[in-house]
PyMOL CGO cylinders between C-alpha atoms (Angstrom):
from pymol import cmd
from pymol.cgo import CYLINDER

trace = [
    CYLINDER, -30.29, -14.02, 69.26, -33.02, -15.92, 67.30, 0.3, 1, 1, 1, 1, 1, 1,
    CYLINDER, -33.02, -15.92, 67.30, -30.12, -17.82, 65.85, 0.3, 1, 1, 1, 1, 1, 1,
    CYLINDER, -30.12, -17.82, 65.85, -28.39, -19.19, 68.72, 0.3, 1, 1, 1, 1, 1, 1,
    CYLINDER, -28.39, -19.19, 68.72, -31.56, -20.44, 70.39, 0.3, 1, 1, 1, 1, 1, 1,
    CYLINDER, -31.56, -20.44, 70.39, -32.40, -21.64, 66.90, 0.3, 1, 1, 1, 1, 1, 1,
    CYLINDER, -32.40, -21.64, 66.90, -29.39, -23.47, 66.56, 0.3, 1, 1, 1, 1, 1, 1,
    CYLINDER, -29.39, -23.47, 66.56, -28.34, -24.39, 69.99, 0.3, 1, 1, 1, 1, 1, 1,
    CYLINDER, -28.34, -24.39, 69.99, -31.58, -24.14, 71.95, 0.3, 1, 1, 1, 1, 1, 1,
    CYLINDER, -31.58, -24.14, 71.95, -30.65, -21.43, 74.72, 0.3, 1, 1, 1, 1, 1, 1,
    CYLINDER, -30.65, -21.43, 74.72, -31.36, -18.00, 74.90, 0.3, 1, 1, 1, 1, 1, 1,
    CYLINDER, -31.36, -18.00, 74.90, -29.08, -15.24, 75.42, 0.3, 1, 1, 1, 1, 1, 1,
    CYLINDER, -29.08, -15.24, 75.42, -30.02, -11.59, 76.86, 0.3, 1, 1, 1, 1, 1, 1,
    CYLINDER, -30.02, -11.59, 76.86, -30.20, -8.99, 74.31, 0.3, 1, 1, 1, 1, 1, 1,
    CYLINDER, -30.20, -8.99, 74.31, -26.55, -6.95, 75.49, 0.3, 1, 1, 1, 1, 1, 1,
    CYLINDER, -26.55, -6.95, 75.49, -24.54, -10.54, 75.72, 0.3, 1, 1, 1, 1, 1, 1,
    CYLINDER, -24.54, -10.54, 75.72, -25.89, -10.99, 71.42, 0.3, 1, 1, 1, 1, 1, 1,
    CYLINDER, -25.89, -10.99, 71.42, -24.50, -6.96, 71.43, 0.3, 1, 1, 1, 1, 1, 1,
    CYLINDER, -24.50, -6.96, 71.43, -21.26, -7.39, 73.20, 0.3, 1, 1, 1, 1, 1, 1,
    CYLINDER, -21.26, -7.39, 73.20, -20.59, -10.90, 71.25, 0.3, 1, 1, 1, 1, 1, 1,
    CYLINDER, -20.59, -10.90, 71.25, -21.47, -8.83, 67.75, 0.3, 1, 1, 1, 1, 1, 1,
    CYLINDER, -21.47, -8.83, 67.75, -19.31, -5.89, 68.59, 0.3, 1, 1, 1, 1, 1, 1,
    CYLINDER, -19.31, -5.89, 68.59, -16.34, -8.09, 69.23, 0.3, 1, 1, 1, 1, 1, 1,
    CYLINDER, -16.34, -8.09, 69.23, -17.00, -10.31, 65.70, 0.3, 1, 1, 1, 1, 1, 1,
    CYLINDER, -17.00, -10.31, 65.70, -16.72, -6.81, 64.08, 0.3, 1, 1, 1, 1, 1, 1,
    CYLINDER, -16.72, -6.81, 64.08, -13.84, -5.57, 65.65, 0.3, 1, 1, 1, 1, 1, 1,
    CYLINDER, -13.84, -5.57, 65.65, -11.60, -8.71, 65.23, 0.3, 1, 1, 1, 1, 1, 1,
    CYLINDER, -11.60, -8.71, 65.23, -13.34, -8.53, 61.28, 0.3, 1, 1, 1, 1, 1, 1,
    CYLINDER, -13.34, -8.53, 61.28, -12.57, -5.00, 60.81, 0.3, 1, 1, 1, 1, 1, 1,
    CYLINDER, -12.57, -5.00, 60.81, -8.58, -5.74, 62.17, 0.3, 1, 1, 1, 1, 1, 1,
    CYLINDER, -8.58, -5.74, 62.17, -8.10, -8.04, 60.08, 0.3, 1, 1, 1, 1, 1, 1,
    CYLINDER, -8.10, -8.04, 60.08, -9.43, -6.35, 57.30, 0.3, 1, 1, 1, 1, 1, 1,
    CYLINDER, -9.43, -6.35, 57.30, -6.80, -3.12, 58.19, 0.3, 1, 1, 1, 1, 1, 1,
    CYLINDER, -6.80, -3.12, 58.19, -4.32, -5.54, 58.14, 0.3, 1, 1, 1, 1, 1, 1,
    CYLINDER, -4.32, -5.54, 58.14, -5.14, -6.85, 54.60, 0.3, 1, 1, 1, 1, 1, 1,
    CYLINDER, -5.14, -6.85, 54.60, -4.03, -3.62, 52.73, 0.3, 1, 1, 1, 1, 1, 1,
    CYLINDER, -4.03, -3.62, 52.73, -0.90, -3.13, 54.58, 0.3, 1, 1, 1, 1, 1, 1,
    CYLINDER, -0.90, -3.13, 54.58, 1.33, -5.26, 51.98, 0.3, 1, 1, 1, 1, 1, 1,
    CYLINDER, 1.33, -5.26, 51.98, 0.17, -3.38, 49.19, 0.3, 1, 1, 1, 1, 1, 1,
    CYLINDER, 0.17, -3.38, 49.19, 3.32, -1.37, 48.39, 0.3, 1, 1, 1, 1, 1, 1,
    CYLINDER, 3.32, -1.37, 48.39, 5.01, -4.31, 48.64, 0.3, 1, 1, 1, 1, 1, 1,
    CYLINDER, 5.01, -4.31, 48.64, 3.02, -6.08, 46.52, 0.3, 1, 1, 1, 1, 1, 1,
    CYLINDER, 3.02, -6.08, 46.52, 3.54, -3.01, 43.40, 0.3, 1, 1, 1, 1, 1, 1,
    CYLINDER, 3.54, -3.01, 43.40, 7.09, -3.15, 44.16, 0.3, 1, 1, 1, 1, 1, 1,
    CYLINDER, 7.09, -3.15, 44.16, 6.88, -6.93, 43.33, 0.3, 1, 1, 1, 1, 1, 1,
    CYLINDER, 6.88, -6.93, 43.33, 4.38, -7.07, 40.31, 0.3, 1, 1, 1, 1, 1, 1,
    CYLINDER, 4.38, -7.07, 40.31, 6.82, -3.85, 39.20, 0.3, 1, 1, 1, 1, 1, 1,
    CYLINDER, 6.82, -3.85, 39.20, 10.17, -6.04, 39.52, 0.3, 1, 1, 1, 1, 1, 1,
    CYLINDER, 10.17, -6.04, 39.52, 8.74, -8.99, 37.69, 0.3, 1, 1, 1, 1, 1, 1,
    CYLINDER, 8.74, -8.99, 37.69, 7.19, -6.98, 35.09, 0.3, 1, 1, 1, 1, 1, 1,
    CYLINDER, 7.19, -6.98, 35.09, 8.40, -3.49, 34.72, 0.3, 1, 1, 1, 1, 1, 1,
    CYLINDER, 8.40, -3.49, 34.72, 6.71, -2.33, 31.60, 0.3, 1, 1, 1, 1, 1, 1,
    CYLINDER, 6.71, -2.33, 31.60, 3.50, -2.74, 33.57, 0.3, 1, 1, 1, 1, 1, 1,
    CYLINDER, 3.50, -2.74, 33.57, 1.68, 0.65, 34.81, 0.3, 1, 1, 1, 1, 1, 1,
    CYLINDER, 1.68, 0.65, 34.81, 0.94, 0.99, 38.67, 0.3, 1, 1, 1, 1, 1, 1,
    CYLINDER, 0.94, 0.99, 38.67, -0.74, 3.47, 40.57, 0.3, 1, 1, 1, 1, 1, 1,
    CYLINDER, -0.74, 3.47, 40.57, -0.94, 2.89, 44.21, 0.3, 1, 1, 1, 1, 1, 1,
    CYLINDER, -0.94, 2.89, 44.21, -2.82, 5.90, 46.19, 0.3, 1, 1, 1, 1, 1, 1,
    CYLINDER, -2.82, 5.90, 46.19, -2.38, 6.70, 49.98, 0.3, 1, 1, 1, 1, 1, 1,
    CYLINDER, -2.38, 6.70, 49.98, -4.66, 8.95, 52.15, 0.3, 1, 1, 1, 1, 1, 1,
    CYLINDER, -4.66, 8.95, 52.15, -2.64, 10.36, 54.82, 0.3, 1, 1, 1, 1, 1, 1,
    CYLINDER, -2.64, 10.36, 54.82, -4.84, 11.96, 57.61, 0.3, 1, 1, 1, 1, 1, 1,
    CYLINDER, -4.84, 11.96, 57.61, -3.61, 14.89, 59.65, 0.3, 1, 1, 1, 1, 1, 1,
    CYLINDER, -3.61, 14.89, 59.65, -4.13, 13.05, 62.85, 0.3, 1, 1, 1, 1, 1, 1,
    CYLINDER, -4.13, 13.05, 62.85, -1.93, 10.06, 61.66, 0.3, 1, 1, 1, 1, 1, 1,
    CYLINDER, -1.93, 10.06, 61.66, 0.36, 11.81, 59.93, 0.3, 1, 1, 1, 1, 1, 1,
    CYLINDER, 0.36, 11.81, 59.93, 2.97, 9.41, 59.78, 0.3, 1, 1, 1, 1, 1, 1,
    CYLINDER, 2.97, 9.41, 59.78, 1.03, 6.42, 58.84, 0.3, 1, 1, 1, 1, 1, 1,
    CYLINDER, 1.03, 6.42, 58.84, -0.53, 5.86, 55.83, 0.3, 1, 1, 1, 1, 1, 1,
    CYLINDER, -0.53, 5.86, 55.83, -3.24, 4.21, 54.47, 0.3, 1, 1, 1, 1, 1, 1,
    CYLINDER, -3.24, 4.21, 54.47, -4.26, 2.72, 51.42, 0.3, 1, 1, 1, 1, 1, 1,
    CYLINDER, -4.26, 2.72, 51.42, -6.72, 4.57, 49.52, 0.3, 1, 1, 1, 1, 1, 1,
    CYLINDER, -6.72, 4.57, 49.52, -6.80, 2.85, 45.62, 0.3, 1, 1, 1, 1, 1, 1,
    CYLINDER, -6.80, 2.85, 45.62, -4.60, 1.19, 43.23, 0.3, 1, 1, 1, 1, 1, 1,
    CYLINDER, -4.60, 1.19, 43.23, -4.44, 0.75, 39.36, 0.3, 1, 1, 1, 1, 1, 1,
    CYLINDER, -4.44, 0.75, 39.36, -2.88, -1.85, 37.32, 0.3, 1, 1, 1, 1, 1, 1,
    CYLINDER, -2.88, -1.85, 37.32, -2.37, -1.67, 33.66, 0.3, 1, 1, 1, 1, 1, 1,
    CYLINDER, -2.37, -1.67, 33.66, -0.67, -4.36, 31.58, 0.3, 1, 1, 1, 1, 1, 1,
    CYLINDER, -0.67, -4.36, 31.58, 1.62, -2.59, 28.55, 0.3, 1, 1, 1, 1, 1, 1,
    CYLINDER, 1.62, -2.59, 28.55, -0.39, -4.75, 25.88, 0.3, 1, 1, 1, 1, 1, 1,
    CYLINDER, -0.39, -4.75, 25.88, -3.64, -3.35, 26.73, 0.3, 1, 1, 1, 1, 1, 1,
    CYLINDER, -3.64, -3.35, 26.73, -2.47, 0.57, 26.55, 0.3, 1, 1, 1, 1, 1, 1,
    CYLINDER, -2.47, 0.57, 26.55, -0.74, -0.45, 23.31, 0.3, 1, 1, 1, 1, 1, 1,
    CYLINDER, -0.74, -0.45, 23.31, -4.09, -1.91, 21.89, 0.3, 1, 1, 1, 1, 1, 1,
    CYLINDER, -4.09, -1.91, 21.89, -6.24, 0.65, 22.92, 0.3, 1, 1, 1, 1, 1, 1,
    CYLINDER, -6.24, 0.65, 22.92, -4.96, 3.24, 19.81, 0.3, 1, 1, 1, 1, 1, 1,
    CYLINDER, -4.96, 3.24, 19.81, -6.71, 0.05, 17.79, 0.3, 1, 1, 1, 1, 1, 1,
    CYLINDER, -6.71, 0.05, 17.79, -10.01, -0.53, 19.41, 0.3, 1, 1, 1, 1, 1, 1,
    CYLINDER, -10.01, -0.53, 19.41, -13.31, -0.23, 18.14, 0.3, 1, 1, 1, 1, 1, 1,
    CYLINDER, -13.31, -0.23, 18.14, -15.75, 2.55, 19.34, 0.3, 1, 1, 1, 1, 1, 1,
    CYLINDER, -15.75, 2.55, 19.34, -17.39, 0.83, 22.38, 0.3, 1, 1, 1, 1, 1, 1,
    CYLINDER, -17.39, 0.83, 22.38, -16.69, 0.45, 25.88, 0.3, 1, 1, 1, 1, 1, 1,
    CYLINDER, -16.69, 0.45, 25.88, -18.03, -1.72, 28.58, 0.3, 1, 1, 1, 1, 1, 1,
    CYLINDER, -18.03, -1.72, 28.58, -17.64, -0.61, 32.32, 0.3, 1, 1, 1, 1, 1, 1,
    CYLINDER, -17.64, -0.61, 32.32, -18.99, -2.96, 34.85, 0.3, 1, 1, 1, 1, 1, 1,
    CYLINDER, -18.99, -2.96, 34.85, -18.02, -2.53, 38.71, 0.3, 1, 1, 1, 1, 1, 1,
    CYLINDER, -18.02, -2.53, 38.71, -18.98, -4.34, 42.04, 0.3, 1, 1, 1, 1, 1, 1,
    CYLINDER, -18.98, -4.34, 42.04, -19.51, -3.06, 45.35, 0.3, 1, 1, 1, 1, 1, 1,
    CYLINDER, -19.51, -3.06, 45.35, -17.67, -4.62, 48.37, 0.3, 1, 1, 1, 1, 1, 1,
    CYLINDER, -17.67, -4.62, 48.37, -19.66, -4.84, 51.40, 0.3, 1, 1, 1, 1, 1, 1,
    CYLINDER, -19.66, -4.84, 51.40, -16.84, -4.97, 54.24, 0.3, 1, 1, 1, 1, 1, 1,
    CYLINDER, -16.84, -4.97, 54.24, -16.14, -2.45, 57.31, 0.3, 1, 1, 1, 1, 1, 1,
    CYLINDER, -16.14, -2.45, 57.31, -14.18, -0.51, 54.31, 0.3, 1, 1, 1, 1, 1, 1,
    CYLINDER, -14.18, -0.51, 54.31, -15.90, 0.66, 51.42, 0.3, 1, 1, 1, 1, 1, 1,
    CYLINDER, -15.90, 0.66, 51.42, -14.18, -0.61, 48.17, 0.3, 1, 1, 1, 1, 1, 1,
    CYLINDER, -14.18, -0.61, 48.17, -15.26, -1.10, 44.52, 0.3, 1, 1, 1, 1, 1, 1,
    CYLINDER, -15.26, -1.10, 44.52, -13.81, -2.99, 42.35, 0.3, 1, 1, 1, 1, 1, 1,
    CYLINDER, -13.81, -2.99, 42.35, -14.65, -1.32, 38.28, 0.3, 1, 1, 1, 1, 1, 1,
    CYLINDER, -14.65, -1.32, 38.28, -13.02, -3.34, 35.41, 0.3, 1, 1, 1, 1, 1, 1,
    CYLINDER, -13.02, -3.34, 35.41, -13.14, -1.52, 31.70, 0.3, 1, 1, 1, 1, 1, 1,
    CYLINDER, -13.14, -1.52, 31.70, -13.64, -3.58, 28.32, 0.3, 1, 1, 1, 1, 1, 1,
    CYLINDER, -13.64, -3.58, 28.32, -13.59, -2.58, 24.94, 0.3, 1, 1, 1, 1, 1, 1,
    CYLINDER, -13.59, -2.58, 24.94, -13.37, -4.52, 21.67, 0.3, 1, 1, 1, 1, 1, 1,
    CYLINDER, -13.37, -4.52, 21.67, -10.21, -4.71, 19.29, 0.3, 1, 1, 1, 1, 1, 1,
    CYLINDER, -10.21, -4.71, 19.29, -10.85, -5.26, 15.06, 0.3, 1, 1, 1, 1, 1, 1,
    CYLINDER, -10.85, -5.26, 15.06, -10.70, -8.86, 15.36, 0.3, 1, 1, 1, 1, 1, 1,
    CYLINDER, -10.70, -8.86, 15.36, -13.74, -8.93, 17.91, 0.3, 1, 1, 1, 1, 1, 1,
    CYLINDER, -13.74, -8.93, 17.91, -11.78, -9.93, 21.13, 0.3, 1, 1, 1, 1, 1, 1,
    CYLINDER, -11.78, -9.93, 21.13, -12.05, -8.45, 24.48, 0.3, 1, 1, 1, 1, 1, 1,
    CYLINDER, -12.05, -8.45, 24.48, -9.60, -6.13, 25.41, 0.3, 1, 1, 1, 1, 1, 1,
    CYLINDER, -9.60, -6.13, 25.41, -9.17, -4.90, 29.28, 0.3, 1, 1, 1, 1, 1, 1,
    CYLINDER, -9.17, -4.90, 29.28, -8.76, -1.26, 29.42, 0.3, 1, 1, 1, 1, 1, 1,
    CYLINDER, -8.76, -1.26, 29.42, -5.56, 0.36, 31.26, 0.3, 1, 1, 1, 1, 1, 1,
]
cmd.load_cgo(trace, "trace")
């Protein structure tokens, strides 16, 4: 509310800033749904192109919607980092990032160190 008068000088009633919020949020949180709905697709393309690459793509299925499903995680390794990892040097860096959207996602990436000092991403 304080924005819109702040920005376009006119007030609005306290359920008009509710109704407008509720519908930014629902059109958001669509179109958010609809974001994860190529993601078998996607691993069956990344798989094609490279097929000595790991995948692990995770569905929930709920017992109310038990013929749709919906996309709960996926993991991507690349061959060359599994190889590398019987090679690495005894330390491991985790860092991860929370994604503040209608779903809640993280995002966690793995790093350790080979013998010649480089970065190497974890499978």
């Amino acid at each position: 509310m304080d924005c819109i008068r702040m920005e376009y000088q006119h007030k609005i009633t306290y359920k008009a800033a509710c109704i407008v919020k509720m519908t930014i949020i629902q059109d958001h949180w669509e179109f958010q749904l609809q974001q994860f709905q190529p993601m078998p697709a996607y691993s069956a393309a990344l798989q094609q192109a490279h097929p000595d690459i790991y995948i692990n793509l995770q569905f929930e299925n709920p017992a109310s919607l038990a013929t749709e499903r919906i996309f709960q995680r996926i993991f991507i390794g690349s061959t060359e980092s599994a190889q590398s990892f019987a090679h690495m040097r005894k330390f491991m860096a985790v860092d991860g990032t929370f994604l503040k959207v209608q779903f809640i996602q993280t995002l966690l990436f793995l790093v350790c160190m080979d013998r010649n000092g480089k970065n190497l991403p974890l499978p």
